[in-house]
C-alpha positions as CSV (number, residue, x, y, z in Angstrom):
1,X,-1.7,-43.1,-41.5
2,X,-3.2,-41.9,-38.3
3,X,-6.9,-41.6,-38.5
4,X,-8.2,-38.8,-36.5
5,X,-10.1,-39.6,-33.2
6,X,-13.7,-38.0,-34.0
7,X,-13.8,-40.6,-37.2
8,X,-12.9,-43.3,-35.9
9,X,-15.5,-42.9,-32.5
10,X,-18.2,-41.8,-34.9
11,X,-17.4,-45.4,-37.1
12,X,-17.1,-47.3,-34.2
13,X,-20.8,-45.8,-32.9
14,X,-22.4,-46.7,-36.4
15,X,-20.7,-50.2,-36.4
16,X,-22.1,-51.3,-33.0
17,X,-25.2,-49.7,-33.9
18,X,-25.6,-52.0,-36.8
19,X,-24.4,-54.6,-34.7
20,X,-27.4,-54.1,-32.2
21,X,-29.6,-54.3,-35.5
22,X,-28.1,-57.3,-36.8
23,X,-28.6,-59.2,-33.3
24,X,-31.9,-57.9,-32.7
25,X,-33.0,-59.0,-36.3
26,X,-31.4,-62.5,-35.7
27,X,-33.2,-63.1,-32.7
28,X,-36.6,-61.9,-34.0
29,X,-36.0,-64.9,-37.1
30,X,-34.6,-67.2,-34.9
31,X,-38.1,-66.7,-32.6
32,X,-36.7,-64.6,-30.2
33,X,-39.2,-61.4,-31.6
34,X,-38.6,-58.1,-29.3
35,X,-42.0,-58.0,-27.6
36,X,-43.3,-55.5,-24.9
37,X,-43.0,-57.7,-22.2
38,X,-39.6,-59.2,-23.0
39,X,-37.6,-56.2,-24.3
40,X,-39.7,-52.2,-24.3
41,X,-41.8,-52.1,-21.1
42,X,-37.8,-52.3,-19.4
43,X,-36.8,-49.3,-21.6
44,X,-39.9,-47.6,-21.2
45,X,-40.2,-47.7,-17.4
46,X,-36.5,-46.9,-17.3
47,X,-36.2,-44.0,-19.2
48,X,-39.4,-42.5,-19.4
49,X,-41.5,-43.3,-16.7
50,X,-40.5,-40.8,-14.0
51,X,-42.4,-38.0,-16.5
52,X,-44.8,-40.1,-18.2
53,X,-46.8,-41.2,-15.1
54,X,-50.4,-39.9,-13.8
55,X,-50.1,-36.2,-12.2
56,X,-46.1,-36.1,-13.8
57,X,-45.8,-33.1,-16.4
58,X,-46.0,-35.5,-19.1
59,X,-49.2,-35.8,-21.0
60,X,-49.6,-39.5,-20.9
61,X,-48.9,-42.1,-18.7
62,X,-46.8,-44.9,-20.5
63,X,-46.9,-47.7,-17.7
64,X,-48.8,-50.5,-19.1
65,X,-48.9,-52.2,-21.9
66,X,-52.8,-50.8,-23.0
67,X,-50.6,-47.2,-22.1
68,X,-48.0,-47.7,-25.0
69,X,-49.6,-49.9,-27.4
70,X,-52.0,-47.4,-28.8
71,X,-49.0,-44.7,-29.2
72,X,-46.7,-47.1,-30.6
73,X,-46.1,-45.4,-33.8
74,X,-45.6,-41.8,-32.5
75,X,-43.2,-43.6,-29.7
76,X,-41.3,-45.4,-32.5
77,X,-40.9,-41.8,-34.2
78,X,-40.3,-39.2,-31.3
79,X,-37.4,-41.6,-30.3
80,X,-35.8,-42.7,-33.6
81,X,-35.4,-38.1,-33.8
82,X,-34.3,-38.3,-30.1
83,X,-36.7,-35.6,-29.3
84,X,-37.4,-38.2,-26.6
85,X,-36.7,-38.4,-24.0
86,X,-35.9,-35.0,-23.5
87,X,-32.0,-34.8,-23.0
88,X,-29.9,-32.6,-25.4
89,X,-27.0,-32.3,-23.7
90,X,-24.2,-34.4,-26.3
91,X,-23.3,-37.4,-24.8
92,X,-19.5,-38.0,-23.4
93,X,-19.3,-34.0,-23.5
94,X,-19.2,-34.0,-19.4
95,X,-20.7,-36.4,-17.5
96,X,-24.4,-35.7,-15.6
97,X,-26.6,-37.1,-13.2
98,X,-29.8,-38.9,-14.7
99,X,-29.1,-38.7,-18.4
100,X,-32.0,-39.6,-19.8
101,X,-31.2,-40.6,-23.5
102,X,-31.0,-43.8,-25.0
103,X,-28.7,-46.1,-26.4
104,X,-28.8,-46.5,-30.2
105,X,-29.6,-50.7,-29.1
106,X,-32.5,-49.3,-27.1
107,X,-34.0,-47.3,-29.7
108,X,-33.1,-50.1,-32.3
109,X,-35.3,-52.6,-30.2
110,X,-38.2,-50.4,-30.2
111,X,-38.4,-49.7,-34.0
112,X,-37.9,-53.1,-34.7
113,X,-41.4,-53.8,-32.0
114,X,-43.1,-51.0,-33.8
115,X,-42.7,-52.5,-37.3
116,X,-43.7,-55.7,-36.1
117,X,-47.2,-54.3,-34.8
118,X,-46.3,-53.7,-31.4
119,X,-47.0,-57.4,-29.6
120,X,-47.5,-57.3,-26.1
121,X,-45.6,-60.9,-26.0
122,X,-46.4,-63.7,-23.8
123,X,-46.9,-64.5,-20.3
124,X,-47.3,-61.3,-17.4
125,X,-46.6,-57.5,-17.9
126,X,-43.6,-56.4,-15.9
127,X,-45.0,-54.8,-13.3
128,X,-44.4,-50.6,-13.2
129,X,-41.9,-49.1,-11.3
130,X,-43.2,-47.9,-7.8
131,X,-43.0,-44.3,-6.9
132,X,-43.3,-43.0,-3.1
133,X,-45.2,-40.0,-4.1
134,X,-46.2,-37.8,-7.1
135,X,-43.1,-35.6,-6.2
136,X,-39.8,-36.9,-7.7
137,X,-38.0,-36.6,-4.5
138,X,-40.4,-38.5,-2.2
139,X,-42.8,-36.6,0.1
140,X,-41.8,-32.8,1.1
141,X,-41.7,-31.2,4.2
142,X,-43.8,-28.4,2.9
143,X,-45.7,-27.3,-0.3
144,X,-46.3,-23.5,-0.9
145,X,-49.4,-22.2,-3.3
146,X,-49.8,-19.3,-5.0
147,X,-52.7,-18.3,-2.5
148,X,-54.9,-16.9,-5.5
149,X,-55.6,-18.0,-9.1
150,X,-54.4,-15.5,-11.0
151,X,-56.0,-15.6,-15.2
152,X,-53.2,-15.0,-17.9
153,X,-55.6,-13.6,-20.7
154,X,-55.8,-15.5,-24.4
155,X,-53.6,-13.1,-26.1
156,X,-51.2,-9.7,-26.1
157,X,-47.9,-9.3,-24.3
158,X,-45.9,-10.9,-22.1
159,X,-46.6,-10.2,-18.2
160,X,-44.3,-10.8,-15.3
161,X,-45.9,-10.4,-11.6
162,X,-45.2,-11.4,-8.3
163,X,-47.2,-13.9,-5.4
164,X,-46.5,-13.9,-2.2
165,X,-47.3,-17.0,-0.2
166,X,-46.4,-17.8,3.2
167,X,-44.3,-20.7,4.5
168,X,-45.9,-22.5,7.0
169,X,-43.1,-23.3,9.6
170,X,-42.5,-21.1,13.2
171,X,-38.5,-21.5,12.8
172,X,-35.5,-21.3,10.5
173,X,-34.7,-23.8,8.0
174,X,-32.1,-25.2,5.9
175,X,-33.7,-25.2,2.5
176,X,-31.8,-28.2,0.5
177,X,-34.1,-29.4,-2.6
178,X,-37.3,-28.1,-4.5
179,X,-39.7,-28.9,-7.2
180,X,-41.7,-26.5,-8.6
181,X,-45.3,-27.4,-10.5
182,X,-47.1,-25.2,-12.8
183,X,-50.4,-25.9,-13.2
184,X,-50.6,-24.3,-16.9
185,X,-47.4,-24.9,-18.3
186,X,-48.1,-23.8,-21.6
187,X,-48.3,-19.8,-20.2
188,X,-45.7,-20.5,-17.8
189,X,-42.2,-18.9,-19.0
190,X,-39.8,-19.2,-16.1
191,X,-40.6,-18.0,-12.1
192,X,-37.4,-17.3,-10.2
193,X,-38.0,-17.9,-6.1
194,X,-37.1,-15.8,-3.2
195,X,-37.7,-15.7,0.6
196,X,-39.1,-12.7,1.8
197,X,-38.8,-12.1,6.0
198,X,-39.5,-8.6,5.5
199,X,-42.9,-8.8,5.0
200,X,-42.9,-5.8,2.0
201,X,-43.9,-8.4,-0.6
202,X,-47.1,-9.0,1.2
203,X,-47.7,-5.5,1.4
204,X,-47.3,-4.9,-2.3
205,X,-49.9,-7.6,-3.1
206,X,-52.4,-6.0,-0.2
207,X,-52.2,-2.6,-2.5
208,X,-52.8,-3.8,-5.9
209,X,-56.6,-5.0,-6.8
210,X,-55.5,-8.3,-8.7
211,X,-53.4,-10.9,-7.1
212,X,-49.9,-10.4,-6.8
213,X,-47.7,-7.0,-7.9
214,X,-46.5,-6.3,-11.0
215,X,-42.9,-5.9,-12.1
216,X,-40.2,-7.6,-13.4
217,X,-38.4,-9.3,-10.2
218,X,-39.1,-7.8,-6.7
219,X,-36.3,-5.2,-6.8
220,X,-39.2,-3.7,-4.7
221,X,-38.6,-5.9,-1.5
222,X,-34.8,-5.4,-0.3
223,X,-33.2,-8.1,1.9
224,X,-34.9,-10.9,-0.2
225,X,-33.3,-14.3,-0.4
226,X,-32.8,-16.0,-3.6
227,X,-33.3,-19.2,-3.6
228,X,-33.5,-20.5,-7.1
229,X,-35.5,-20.5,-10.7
230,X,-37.1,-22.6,-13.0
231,X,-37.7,-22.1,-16.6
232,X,-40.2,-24.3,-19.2
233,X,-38.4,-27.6,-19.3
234,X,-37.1,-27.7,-15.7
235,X,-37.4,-30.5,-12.9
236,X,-36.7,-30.5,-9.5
237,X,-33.4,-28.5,-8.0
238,X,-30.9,-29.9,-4.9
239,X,-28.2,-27.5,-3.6
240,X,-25.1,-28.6,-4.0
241,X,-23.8,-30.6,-1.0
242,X,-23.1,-28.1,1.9
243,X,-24.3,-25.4,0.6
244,X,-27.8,-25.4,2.0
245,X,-30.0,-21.6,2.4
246,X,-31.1,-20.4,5.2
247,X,-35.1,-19.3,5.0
248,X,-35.6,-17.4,8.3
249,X,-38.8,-18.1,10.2
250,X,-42.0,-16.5,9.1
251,X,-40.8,-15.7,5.5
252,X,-42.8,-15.3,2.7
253,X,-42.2,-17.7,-0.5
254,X,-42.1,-15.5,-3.8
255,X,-42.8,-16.8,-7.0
256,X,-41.6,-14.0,-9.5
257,X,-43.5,-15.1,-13.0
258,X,-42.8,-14.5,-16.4
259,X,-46.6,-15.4,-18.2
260,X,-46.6,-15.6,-22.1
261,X,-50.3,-15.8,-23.3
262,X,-51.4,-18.9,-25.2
263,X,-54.0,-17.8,-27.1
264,X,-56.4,-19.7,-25.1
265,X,-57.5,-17.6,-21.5
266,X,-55.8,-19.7,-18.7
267,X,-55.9,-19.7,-15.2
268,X,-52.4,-20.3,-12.9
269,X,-51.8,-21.7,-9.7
270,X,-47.9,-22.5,-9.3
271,X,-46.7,-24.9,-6.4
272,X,-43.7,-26.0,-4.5
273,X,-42.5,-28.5,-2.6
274,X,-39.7,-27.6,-0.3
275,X,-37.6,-30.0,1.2
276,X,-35.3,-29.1,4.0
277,X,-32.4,-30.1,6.4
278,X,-31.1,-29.4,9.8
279,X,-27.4,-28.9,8.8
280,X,-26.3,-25.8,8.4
281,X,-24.6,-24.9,5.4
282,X,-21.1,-25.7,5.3
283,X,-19.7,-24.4,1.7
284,X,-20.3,-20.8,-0.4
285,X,-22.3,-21.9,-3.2
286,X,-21.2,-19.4,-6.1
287,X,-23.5,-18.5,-9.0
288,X,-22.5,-16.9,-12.0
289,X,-23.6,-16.6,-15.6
290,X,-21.2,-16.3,-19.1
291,X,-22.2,-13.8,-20.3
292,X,-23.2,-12.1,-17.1
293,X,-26.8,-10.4,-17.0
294,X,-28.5,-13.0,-19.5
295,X,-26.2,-11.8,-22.4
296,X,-27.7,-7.5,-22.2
297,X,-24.0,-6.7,-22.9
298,X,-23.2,-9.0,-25.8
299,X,-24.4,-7.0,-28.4
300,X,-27.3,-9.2,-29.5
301,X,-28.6,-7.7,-32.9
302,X,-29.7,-11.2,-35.1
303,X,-30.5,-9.9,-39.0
304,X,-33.2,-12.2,-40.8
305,X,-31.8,-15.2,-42.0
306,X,-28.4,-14.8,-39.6
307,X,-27.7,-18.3,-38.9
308,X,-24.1,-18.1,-37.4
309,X,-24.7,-15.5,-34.7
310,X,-22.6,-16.0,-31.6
311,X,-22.3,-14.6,-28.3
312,X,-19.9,-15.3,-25.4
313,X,-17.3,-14.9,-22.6
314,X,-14.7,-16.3,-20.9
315,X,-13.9,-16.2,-17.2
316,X,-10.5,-17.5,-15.1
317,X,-10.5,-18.4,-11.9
318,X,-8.6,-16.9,-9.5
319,X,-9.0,-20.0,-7.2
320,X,-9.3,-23.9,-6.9
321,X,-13.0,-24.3,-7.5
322,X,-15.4,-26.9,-8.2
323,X,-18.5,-26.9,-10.8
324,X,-21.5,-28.8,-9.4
325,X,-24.3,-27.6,-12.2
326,X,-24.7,-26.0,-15.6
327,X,-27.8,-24.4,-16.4
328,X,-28.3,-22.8,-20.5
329,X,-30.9,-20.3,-20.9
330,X,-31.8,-18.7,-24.0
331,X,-35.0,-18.5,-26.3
332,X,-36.5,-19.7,-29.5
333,X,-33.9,-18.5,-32.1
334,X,-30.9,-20.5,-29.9
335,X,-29.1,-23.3,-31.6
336,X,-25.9,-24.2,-30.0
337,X,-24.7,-23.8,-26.4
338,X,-20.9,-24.9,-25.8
339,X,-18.5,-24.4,-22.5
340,X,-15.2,-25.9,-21.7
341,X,-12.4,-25.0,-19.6
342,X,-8.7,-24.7,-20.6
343,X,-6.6,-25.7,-17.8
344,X,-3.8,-23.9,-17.2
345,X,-1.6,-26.3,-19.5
346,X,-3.9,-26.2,-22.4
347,X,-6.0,-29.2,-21.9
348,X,-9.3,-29.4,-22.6
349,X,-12.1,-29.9,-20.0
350,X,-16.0,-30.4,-21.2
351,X,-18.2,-28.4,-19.4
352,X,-21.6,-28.8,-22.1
353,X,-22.6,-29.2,-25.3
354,X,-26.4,-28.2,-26.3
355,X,-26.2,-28.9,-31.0
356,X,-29.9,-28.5,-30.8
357,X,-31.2,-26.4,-28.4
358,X,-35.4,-26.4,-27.5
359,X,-36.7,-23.5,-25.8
360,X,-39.4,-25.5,-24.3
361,X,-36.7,-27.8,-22.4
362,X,-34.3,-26.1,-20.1
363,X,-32.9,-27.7,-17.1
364,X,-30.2,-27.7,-14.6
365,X,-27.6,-30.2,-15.8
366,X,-25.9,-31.5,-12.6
367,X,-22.4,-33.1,-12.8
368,X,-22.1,-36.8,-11.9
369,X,-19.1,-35.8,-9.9
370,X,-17.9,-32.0,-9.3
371,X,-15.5,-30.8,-12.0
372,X,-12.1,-29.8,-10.0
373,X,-10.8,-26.6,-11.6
374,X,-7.6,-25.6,-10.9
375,X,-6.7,-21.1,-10.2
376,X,-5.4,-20.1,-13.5
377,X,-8.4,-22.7,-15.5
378,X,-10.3,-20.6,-17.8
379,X,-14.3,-21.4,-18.5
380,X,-15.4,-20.5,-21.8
381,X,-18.8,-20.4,-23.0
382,X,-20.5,-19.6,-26.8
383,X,-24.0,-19.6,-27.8
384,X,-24.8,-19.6,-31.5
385,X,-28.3,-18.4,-32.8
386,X,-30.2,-19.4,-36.1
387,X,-32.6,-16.3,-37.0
388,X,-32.7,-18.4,-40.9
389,X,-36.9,-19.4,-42.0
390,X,-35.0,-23.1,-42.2
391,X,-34.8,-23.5,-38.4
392,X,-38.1,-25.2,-37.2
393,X,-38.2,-23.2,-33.7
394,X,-38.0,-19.6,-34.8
395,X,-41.3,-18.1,-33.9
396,X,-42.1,-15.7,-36.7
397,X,-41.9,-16.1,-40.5
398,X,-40.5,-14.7,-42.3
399,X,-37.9,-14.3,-39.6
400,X,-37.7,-10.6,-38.0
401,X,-34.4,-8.5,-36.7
402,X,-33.8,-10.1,-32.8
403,X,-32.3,-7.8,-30.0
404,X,-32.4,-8.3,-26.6
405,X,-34.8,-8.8,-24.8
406,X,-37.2,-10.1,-21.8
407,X,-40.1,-11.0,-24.3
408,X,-40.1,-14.5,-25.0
409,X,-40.0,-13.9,-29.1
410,X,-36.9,-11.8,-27.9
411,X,-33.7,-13.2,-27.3
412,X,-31.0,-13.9,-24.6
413,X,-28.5,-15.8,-23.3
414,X,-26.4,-17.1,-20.8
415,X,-24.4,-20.1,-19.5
416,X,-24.9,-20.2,-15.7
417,X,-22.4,-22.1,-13.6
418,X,-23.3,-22.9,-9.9
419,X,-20.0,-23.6,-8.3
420,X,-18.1,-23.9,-4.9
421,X,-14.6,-22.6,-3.9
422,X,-12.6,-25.7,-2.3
423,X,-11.1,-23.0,0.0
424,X,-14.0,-21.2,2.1
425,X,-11.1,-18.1,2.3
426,X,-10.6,-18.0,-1.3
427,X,-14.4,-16.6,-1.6
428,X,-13.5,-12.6,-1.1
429,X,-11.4,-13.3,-4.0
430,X,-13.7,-15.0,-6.1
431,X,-16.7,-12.6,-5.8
432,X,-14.3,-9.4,-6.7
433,X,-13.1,-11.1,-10.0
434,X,-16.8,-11.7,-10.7
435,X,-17.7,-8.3,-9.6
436,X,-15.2,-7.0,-12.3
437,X,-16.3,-8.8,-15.5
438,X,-20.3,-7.7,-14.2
439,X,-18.5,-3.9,-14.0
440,X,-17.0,-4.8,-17.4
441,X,-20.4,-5.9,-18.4
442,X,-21.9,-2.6,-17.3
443,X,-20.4,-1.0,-19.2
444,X,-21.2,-3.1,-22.7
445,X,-24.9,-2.9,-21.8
446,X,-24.9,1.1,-21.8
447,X,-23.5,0.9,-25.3
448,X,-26.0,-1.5,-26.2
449,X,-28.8,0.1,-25.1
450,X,-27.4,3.3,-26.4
451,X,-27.4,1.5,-30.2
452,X,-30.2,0.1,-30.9
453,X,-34.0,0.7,-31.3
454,X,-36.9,1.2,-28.6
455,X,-37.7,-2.5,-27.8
456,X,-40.7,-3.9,-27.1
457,X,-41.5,-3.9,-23.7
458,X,-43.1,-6.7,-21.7
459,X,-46.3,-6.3,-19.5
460,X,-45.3,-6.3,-15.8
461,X,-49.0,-6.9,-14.7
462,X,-52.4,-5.7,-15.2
């Protein structure tokens, strides 16, 4: 009788898992008792100490012993879920840089030193790991500020708005890495980032009274750059090798924010590091999202209680290329993300697979090594929603009809592959095929819009 892979992997997991136990247990009654010195503070500075550090976007610092002892019980808890460390994406379903769950042995260890009262164990504390600076990637060549506070208000609708900030350097550079740090991240939605040599942004902000301009994006201010996003969750970004941007000399930095009050009046000043290079780009870094345009042409319209609601939409390439990042976006009501690629033989190729999506972490998942696609490889990518009362994260209650929307109680949705072509000549190609499923696209979202209900709009600014 053959027994079918996915049993026989999921009884292997749960026998070395009790395996782990079993050992664990033997050394605790043979005197060997999992103590914080011996066996956590390892785990712990490993796995959760690049966050959970003083001026990280954790709450908490967990580097000493005093740090974890008196959170033992809620650090025994939030890992045994796996709500932390924060990584959702399924393990062995493509392979990513800085996966930051743990091993079932790891987690084990740490329930057993929680039951036992948490013992600091004998001799020193390990000492914490060293950082070189309070930014992830070391010291930055530059940091831009919003150059005014700008006060999101306790309650009402969602605002977007746009800040201008200079960049202080008198020539062109290579932009290759950023991380950007809210200072309120609880009002803080997603801000996308742009370069603006023009100067129009800046002229926008000098005629409105409050700081910034209002509007969703700066579709005001043609020739911008983009140069990236973030969204609640996020980390730090680096281009994909070779495929650095260019930010001309006396550009202005725009953050482009999407506010959602908290109920509590807060004030935000957004920051960026920027860290650069002096090689030129080498590669076409390609950018584009299944569906295309967040998901506006995919027909969302979630009843109350609709728990199997999918979206999606396949793309083949018309050329070798290879996927450096995968980046899910969607909002509260999202439950499963899912992409693969069928190679032109049929075989399977994981891109990403989100069971249990959490609007409040979003990321860029970067691949531990590029995925080669081959011309002809199809990507496929589906996102199911749960609009039931039974799922935790749905904002209202009882649960409301969803469409589309910018709002953050709205919903979207998109899978959004960054990408280079191995062949710099195959990129004329590559853009038109993308230009016709966005055509194709076009056309979906003019039904949509045409179908359903007035939605409610967001606030672009005050």
């Amino acid at each position: 009788m053959r027994i079918p892979v996915s049993l026989f992997n999921a009884f292997w997991g749960a026998l070395i898992l009790i395996a782990g136990i079993a050992l664990e247990a033997a050394e605790r009654s043979a005197g060997g008792s999992i103590t914080f010195n011996t066996h956590v503070a390892r785990i712990l500075h490993e796995r959760c100490a690049s966050c959970h550090r003083p001026g990280q976007a954790a709450p908490f610092s967990l580097l000493t012993y005093e740090d974890v002892a008196k959170r033992a019980q809620l650090i025994g808890a939030v890992t045994q879920s796996r709500y932390m460390p924060p990584w959702h994406a399924e393990p062995g379903y493509g392979s990513f840089k800085g996966e930051r769950h743990m091993s079932d042995s790891e987690i084990a260890q740490i329930a057993i030193w929680v039951e036992a009262g948490a013992p600091e164990g004998r001799g020193a504390s390990p000492e914490p790991p060293e950082f070189s600076s309070d930014w992830i990637l070391g010291e930055p060549d530059v940091v831009v500020k919003m150059e005014e506070p700008y006060t999101i208000p306790a309650d009402g609708p969602d605002i977007y708005r746009n800040f201008p900030a200079r960049i202080p350097t008198a020539e062109d550079r290579w932009l290759r890495a950023y991380q950007f740090r809210p200072l309120v991240r609880s009002v803080v939605h997603h801000s996308l980032f742009k370069a603006d040599p023009t100067g129009r942004a800046r002229r926008l902000d000098a005629e409105d009274e409050e700081p910034g301009y209002g509007g969703m994006g700066s579709g005001a201010v043609p020739g911008r750059i983009a140069l990236g996003g973030w969204a609640v969750g996020g980390s730090t970004r680096v281009m994909p090798p070779g495929c650095q941007i260019l930010v001309p000399a006396g550009s202005d930095f725009l953050f482009e924010s999407h506010f959602h009050p908290s109920g509590k009046e807060e004030t935000e000043v957004s920051e960026i590091a920027l860290y650069f290079t002096d090689e030129p780009a080498s590669r076409t870094r390609v950018v584009f999202q299944l569906p295309p345009r967040y998901g506006l042409g995919a027909g969302i319209d979630i009843q109350p209680g609709d728990d199997q609601f999918t979206i999606g939409e396949s793309f083949t390439l018309p050329a070798d290329m290879e996927l450096f990042g995968v980046t899910p976006h969607a909002h509260y009501i999202a439950k499963e993300f899912k992409a693969w690629a069928e190679a032109p033989g049929g075989a399977e190729i994981p891109l990403i697979w989100i069971k249990d999506w959490d609007f409040a972490w979003q990321d860029m998942y970067v691949y531990e090594e590029p995925v080669a696609l081959p011309a002809g490889a199809t990507i496929h990518a589906r996102i199911r929603y749960d609009n039931s009362a039974e799922n935790p994260r749905n904002p209202t209650a009882p649960p409301k009809r969803v469409l589309w929307g910018r709002g953050s109680t709205d919903e979207m949705g998109s899978v959004i592959f960054t990408a280079m072509p191995v062949n710099e000549s195959d990129v004329p190609a590559i853009s038109e095929e993308l230009a016709k499923l966005r055509r194709k696209h076009n056309g979906l979202i003019r039904q949509y819009l045409s179908s359903v209900p007035t939605r409610r709009r967001v606030r672009p600014g005050r």
